[in-house]
N, C-alpha and C positions, 0 to 999 in steps of 0.2 A: 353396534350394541344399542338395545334400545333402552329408554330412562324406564323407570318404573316407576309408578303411582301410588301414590298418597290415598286410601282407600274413604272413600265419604263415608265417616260415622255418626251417630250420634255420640254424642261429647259427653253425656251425662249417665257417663261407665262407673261399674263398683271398681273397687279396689283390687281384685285379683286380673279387671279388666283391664285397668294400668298398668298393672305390672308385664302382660302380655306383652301391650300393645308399645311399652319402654323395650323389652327385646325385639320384636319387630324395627322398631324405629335404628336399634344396635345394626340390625342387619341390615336394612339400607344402606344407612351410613357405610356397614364394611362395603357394600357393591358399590358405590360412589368411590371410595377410596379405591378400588381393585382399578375401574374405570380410570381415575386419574392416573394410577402408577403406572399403565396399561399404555395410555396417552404418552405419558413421559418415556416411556420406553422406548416411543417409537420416535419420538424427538431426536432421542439417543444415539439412536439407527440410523435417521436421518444426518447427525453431525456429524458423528465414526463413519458413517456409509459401511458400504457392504464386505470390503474388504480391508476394510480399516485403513481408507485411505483417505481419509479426511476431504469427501470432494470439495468443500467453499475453500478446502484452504484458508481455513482461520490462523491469525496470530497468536503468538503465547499468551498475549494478551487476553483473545476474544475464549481461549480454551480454557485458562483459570476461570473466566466470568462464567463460561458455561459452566464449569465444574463447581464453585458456588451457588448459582443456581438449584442447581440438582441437586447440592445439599442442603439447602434452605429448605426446598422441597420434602426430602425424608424426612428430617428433623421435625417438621408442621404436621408432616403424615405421622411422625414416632409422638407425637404430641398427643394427635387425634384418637389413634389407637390404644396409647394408657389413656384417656378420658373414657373410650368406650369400655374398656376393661374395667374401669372404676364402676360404673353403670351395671356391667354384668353383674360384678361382685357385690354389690348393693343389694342388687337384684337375687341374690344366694343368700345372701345374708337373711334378708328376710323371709324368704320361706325357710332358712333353715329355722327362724327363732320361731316359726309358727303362725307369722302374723296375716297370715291369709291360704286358703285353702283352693285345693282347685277343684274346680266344677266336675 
C-alpha cells in the first residue's frame, strides 16, 4: 500500500476552501486508519496462524497480553473515528446554517 501525500498549497484559502480541505484531511486520516487495522490484521494472522494453530506457541500469559493489545488498539482507533465524525458533523452543520457557499 502506498502512503499518500499532503498536497502543496497555498495556505492563504477562503472559508469554503477550509472546509474542503478539513474533509479531505477526514479522508486521509480514514486511509491511514484502514492501513493500520489492515497491518493489525495481519499481526493477528500471524499469532493464530493459518490454521488456528497458534505456531510460537504462546502462553496464556503472552495470549491475554496479545489480546489487550488489540484492544487498546480498537478502543484508540474507536477514539479516532468519533473525532473524525465530530469534524464531518461540524463540517454539516455549517453549510447547513448557511455560512459559506460553494463555488
Amino acid at each position: 500500500m502506498s502512503m499518500h501525500k499532503i498536497p502543496e498549497k497555498d495556505w492563504n484559502i477562503d472559508f469554503p476552501e477550509s472546509m474542503i480541505q478539513i474533509i479531505q484531511s477526514v479522508a486521509l486520516e480514514e486511509i491511514a486508519l484502514a492501513h493500520l487495522i489492515n497491518a493489525e490484521a495481519d499481526k493477528i494472522k500471524a499469532f493464530v496462524g493459518r490454521n488456528f494453530n497458534f505456531p510460537t506457541h504462546p502462553s496464556s500469559k503472552e495470549v491475554v497480553h496479545f489480546n489487550r493489545s488489540i484492544g487498546q488498539l480498537i478502543d484508540t482507533v474507536l477514539m479516532k473515528e468519533w473525532l473524525l465524525l465530530k469534524k464531518l458533523e461540524t463540517v454539516l452543520r455549517v453549510k447547513e446554517h448557511g455560512e459559506f457557499e460553494e463555488e
